[in-house]
N, C-alpha and C positions, 0 to 999 in steps of 0.2 A: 659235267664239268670237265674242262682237259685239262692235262697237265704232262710234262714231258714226261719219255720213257724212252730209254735206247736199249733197253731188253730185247728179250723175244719176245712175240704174241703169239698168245697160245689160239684165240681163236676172236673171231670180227662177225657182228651181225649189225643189220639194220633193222630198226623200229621206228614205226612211222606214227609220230605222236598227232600231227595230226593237227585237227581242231585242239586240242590239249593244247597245243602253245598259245594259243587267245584266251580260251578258258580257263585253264589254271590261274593266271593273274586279275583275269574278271573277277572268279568267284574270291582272291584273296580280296580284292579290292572293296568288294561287298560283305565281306568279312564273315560270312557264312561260318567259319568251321570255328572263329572265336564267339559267338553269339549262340551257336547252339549249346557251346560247352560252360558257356555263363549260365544255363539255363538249365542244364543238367551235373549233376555234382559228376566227380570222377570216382571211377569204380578200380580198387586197385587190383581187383582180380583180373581186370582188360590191359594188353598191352598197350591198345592205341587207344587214344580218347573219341569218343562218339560222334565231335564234330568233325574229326579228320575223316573218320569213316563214310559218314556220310555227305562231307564234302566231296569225296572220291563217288561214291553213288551220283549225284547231284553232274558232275561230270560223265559220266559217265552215260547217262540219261541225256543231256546236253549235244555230246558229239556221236554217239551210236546203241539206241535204248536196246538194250537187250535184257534177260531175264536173270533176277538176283544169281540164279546158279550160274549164270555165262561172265558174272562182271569179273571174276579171278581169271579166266583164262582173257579177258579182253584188256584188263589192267596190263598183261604181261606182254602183248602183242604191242599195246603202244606206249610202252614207258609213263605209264599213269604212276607204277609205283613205283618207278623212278622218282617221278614229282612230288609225291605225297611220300614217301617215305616211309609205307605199307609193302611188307613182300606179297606175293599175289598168293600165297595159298595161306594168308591169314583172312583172306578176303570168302570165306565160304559163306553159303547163303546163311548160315545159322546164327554167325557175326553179322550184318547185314540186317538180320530179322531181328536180334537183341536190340541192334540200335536205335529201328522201326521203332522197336516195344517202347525204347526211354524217349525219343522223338514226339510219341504220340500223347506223352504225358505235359508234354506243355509248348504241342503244337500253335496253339493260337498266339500265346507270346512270343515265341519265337517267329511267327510270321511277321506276326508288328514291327518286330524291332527290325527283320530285315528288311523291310517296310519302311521305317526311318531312314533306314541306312541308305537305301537305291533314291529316295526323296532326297535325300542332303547331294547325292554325287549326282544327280540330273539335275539338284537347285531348281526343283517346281514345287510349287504351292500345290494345296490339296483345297482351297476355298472349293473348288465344285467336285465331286463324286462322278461316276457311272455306276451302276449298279446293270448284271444281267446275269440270269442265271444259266445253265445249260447241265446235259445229263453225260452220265459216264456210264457205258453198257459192261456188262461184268457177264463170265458163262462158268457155272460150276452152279455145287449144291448151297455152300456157304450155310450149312444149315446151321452152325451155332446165333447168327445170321438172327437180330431181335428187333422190332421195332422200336425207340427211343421213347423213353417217358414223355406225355404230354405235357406235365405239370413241373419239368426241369426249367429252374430260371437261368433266367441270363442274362447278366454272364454267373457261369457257374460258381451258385457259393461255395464250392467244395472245389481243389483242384484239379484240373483238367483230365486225372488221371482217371477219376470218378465221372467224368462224363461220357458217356455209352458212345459208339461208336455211331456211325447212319447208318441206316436198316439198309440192306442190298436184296430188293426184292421190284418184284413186276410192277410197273408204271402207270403212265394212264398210254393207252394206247401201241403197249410194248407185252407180250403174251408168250414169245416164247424168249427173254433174255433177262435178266435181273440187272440191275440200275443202282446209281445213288443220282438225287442230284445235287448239285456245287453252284454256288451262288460266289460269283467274284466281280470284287468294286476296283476299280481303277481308275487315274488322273489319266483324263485326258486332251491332246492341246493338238496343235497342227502336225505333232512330228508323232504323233502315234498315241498308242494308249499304254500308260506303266500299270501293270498288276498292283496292289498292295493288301488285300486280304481277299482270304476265302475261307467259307464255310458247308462243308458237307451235310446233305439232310436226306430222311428216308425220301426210295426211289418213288415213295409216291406221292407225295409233297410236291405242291406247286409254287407259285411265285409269290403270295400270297406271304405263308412264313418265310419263304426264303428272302426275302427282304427287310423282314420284321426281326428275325434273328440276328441277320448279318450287323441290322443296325443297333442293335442290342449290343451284339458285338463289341462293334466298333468305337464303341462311347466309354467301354471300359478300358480296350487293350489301344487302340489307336484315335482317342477322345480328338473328335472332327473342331475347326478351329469355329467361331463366334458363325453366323449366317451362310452357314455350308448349305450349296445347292445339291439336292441329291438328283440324275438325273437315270431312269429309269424305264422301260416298256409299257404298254396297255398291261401285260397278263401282271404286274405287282400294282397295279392301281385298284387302291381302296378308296376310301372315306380317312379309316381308320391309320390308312399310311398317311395321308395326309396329316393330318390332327398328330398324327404321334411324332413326326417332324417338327411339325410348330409348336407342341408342347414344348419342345428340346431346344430351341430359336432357329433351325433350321428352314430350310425352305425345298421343295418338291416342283421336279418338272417333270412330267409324265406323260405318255399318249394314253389315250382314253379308248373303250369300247363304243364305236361308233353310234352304234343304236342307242345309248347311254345318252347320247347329247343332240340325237338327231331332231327330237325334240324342240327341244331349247334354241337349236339352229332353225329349224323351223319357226318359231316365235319372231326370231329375229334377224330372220333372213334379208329383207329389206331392207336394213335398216345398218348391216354391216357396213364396214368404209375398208374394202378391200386396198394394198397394196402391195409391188413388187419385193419379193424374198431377194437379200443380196445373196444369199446362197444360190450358189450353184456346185453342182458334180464336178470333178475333173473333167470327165469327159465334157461338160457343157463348156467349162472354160476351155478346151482344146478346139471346140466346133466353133467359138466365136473368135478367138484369136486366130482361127489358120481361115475363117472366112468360110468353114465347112457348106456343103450344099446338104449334108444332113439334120433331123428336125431339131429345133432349137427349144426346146424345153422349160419350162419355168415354175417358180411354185409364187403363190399368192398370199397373204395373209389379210386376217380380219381379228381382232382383238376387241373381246367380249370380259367386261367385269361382270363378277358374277361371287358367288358365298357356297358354303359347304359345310353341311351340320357335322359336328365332330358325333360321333355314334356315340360315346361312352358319357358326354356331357351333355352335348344338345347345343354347345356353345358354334354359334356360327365364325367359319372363316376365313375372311374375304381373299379373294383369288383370281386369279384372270384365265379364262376359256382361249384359246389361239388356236382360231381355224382354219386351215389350212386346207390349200387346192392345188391341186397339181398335175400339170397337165400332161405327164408320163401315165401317173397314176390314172387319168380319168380313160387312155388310149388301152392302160392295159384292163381296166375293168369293164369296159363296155368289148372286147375283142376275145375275154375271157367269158363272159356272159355271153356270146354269139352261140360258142363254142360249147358251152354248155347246154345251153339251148339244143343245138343241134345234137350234141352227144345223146340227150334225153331223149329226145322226138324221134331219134334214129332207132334208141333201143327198145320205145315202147310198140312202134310201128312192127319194129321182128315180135313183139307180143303178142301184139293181137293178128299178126300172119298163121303165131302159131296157134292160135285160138281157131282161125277162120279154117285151118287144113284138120282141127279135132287129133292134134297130136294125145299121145294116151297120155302125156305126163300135165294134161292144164284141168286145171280143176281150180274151185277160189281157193285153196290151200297155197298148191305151190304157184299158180301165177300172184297172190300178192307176196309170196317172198321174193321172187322175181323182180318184180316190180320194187322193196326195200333195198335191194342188192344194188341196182340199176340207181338209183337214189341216191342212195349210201348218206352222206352230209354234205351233197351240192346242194348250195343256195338256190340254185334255181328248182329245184323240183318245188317250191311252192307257186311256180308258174304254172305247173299241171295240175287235173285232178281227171278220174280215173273212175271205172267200173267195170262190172262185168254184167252186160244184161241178157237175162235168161231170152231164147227166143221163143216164138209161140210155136206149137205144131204145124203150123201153115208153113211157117220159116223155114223149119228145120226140114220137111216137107220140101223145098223149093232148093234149099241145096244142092249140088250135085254128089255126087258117089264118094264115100272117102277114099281116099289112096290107099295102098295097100300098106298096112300097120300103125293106120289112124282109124276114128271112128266118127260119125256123125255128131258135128259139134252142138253143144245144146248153147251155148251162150254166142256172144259176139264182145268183142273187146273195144271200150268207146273211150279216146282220155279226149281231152279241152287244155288249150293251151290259153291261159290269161295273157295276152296281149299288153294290155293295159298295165298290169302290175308293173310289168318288165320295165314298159318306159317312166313310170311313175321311179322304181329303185334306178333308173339310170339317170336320174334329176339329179343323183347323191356322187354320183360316177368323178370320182379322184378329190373328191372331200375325206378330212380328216382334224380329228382334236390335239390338243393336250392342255392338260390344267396347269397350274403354277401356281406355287404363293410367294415367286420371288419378287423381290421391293419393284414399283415401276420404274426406278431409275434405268434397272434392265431391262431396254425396252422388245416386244414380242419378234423384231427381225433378231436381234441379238440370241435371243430364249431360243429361236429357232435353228441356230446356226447350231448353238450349243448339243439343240436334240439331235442333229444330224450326225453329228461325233459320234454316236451310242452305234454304229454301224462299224467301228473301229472294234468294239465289243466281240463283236462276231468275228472280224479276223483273230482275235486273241484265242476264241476258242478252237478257230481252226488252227494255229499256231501250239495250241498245247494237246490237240488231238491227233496233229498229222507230226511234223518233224518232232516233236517231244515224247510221240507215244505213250501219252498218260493211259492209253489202253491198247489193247488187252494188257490187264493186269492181274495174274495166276498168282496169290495171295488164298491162302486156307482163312485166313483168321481174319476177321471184319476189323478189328485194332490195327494189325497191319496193314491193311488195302486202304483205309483211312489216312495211316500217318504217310502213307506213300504218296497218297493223292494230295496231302500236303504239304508235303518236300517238293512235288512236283510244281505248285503252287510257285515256291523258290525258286523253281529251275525256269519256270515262265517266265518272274518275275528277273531274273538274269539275262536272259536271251532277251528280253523286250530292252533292259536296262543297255544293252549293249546297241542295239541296233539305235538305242537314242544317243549315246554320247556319242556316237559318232555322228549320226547327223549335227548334234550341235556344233562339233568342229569342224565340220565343212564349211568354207567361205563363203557368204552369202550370195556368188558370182558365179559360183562354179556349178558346173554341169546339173541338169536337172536329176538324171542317173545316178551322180554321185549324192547329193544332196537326200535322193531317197533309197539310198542303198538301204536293204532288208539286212537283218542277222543271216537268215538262210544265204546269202550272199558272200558275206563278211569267212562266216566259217568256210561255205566253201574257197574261197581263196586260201584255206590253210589245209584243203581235203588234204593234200603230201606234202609232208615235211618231217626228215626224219632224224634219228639222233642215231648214230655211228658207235655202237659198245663195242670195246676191245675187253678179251680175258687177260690177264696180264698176272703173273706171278703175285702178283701185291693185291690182287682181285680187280675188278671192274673197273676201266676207264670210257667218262659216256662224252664225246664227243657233238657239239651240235654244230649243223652242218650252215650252210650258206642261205640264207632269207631270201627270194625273192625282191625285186625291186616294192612289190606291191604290197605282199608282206609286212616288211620293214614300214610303208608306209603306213598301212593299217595300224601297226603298232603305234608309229609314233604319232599319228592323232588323238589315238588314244591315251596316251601317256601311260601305255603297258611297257614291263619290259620283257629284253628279247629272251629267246629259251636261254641263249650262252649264262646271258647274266641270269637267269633263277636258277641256273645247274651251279654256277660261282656258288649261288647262295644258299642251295640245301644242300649238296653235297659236300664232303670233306675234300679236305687240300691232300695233296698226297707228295713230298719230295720227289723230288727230279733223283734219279736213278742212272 
């Protein structure tokens, strides 16, 4: 805040708040530090209350994540606790880690209701879901570090505080790093995907529960409105997903495991009534409006009614199969299968060379581990098959000389490539499902437009792994690293909330660049901006300095206000002197 002074100054620094000037009024405006503190009582042994605390964390994670023990010295570098109204060496990791502790006690309702909050200030509906899961890698011992109860309900009868944290342990296909994984649902519509809940589960838990909980969830802390679509991946499709959505009036759209319906496509291949997807990519609509000479791409559709036994009743129910073609999809599968083909045939061929020179190391031992290595889980290796056959004495006999530090081979190395198979699985080449049980009013181009959205999912989680740095996260205590990874949930859910209101405030006219301006954009246009402290006899006068033309703009689409006016209004007034 300024205010006059005809004194002396004793001493003048700059602090470059930074992203902080955008920040600060986002997160007041989402009301973060009054919702946490509705949700945890106040502790009169703490000077500062919990949601302040960890509203300044939440920031601070936001404009530059560095580690609980760094946030005091980085508070002080950019006038954060200026802002917030915390001196920086109240800010030690111990305070920080207390807060975690009462955070973690009624993290899922507090997610919710910030949840409400970012829903009301973007004004979108939640009628349709995404649901996807992904992993968080973690490196230490973490050995307090427990597996979660199987037979815990949910939502938890007991409050949150009693509910075990998620195991931090080895994955499916993760051996030397410990994991959890985080299942997060979000709205999503043209101008991006909003967060609105997560849910942490042991790291070796797949998509299965993690969709089964989330939605468990959901129904208590963030109860989904009358015929909610949830929309979802192959790896959370069950039966049982199914059926447990339409128990609830809900309705599921899902891709399927292909071989699962290959089937059934089969039965009824003939007989489909294929049509053009109005969906296209960016890139597709960029190649047909500029007239590109590059390949013009398309996807197809075929819609199959079709029933699904609920597993726990037996009760059938009815649903629509959308099969799907695509001819990016079919280019990369048959070019991907070349390729593997040849990788195989390349490496069985150095096989049996080294079979035919009687290297000492071939024996049926290690040339079939050789040969599983070589394999590994390419699809095509069931285009081969393989042997090793003994030769006779005549044979062996008729070879020439070994080389020196080989010895006379007793076998020969024989594989067969299936020919046949290959073009038989490339019948299927850029085919794909997904089921539905939503009303046919929605019709299968519509269902399908919506599946394509679920790929806004995967930008979210690069957006909370790269600029958010939800990891590495150095946490001793498996409660901590949980409540963190759910604040962080918040801080996702702020940075996506941002990058959406202002797109909505963009003129429907104006530049295509401006209209998709990203957060990572946004903040950076406030990377330098700094506020001017003078020492002054009377103590501290903070100064903020001149906005940017662009700046200022940003703000006022947002209907933020500027640093001047939030220094006016947490700082004291001081008389002119």
């Amino acid at each position: 805040m300024c205010f006059n002074w005809h004194g002396s100054v004793r001493a003048e620094e700059v602090v470059n708040l930074g992203p902080l000037a955008l920040l600060g009024p986002l997160l007041e405006r989402l009301d973060v530090a009054s919702i946490i503190d509705r949700h945890l009582p106040p502790d009169p042994q703490l000077e500062f209350p919990h949601g302040q605390v960890l509203s300044l964390l939440l920031a601070a994670r936001l404009s530059s994540p560095t580690a609980l023990v760094n946030v005091a010295t980085w508070a002080e570098r950019s006038g954060a606790d200026l802002l917030w109204g915390i001196a920086a060496d109240k800010l030690n990791d111990d305070r920080l880690g207390r807060a975690l502790d009462a955070f973690f006690t009624q993290r899922h309702s507090i997610l919710a209701c910030v949840a409400e909050q970012a829903l009301r200030l973007a004004d979108v509906p939640r009628q349709r879901l995404h649901f996807d899961p992904t992993h968080l890698l973690f490196y230490g011992a973490y050995a307090t570090s427990q597996p979660r109860p199987q037979d815990l309900p949910l939502p938890p009868a007991t409050p949150s505080a009693d509910f075990p944290p998620a195991h931090l342990t080895y994955g499916h296909g993760a051996d030397d790093v410990k994991l959890v994984q985080v299942g997060v649902t979000a709205v999503v519509d043209d101008h991006g995907a909003l967060p609105v809940f997560s849910h942490p589960l042991d790291g070796h838990q797949n998509g299965h529960p993690a969709i089964a909980q989330q939605f468990q969830l959901l129904r208590d802390y963030l109860p989904p409105p009358p015929d909610l679509l949830l929309v979802s991946d192959r790896g959370t499709f069950s039966a049982a997903h199914v059926a447990r959505l339409y128990r609830h009036g809900c309705h599921a759209l899902c891709s399927v495991p292909w071989n699962d319906y290959r089937a059934l496509f089969d039965q009824h291949r003939d007989a489909l009534h294929w049509l053009p997807a109005s969906y296209l990519s960016r890139e597709q609509q960029r190649r047909r409006h500029t007239d590109s000479t590059l390949p013009r791409e398309h996807y197809e559709l075929a819609v199959l009614r079709h029933s699904l036994a609920d597993p726990a009743t037996g009760e059938f129910i009815p649903c629509r199969v959308l099969f799907v073609f695509s001819t990016a999809d079919q280019k990369v599968c048959r070019q991907t299968r070349t390729q593997a083909v040849a990788t195989l045939r390349a490496g069985l061929e150095q096989i049996a060379a080294s079979v035919q020179r009687g290297h000492p190391s071939t024996n049926p031992q290690t040339v079939a581990r050789r040969v599983a290595k070589l394999f590994g889980a390419k699809s095509a290796r069931h285009y081969f098959r393989w042997e090793l056959v003994p030769l006779s004495a005549a044979e062996q006999a008729d070879r020439p000389p070994p080389a020196r530090g080989c010895r006379r081979p007793t076998h020969r190395f024989v594989f067969h490539f299936n020919a046949a198979a290959a073009q038989a699985d490339g019948a299927y080449d850029g085919y794909s499902a997904l089921v539905t049980t939503a009303p046919r009013v929605q019709s299968g181009d519509t269902l399908f437009t919506y599946f394509k959205q679920q790929n806004y999912l995967e930008l979210l989680h690069h957006q909370w792994k790269a600029p958010l740095a939800v990891r590495p996260v150095f946490l001793k205590s498996p409660t901590r690293v949980e409540a963190l990874v759910c604040l962080l949930q918040v801080a996702l859910t702020a940075y996506q909330l941002l990058e959406r209101l202002y797109r909505q405030s963009v003129a429907a006219d104006a530049p295509v660049a401006d209209r998709r301006l990203t957060a990572e954009s946004l903040l950076r246009q406030f990377r330098v901006y700094g506020l001017l402290i003078q020492q002054r006899p009377l103590g501290r006068v903070v100064h903020a300095t001149r906005l940017t033309s662009r700046q200022r703009q940003i703000l006022l689409h947002l209907g933020l206000p500027t640093p001047a006016q939030i220094l006016s209004r947490k700082l004291p007034h001081h008389p002119s002197g």
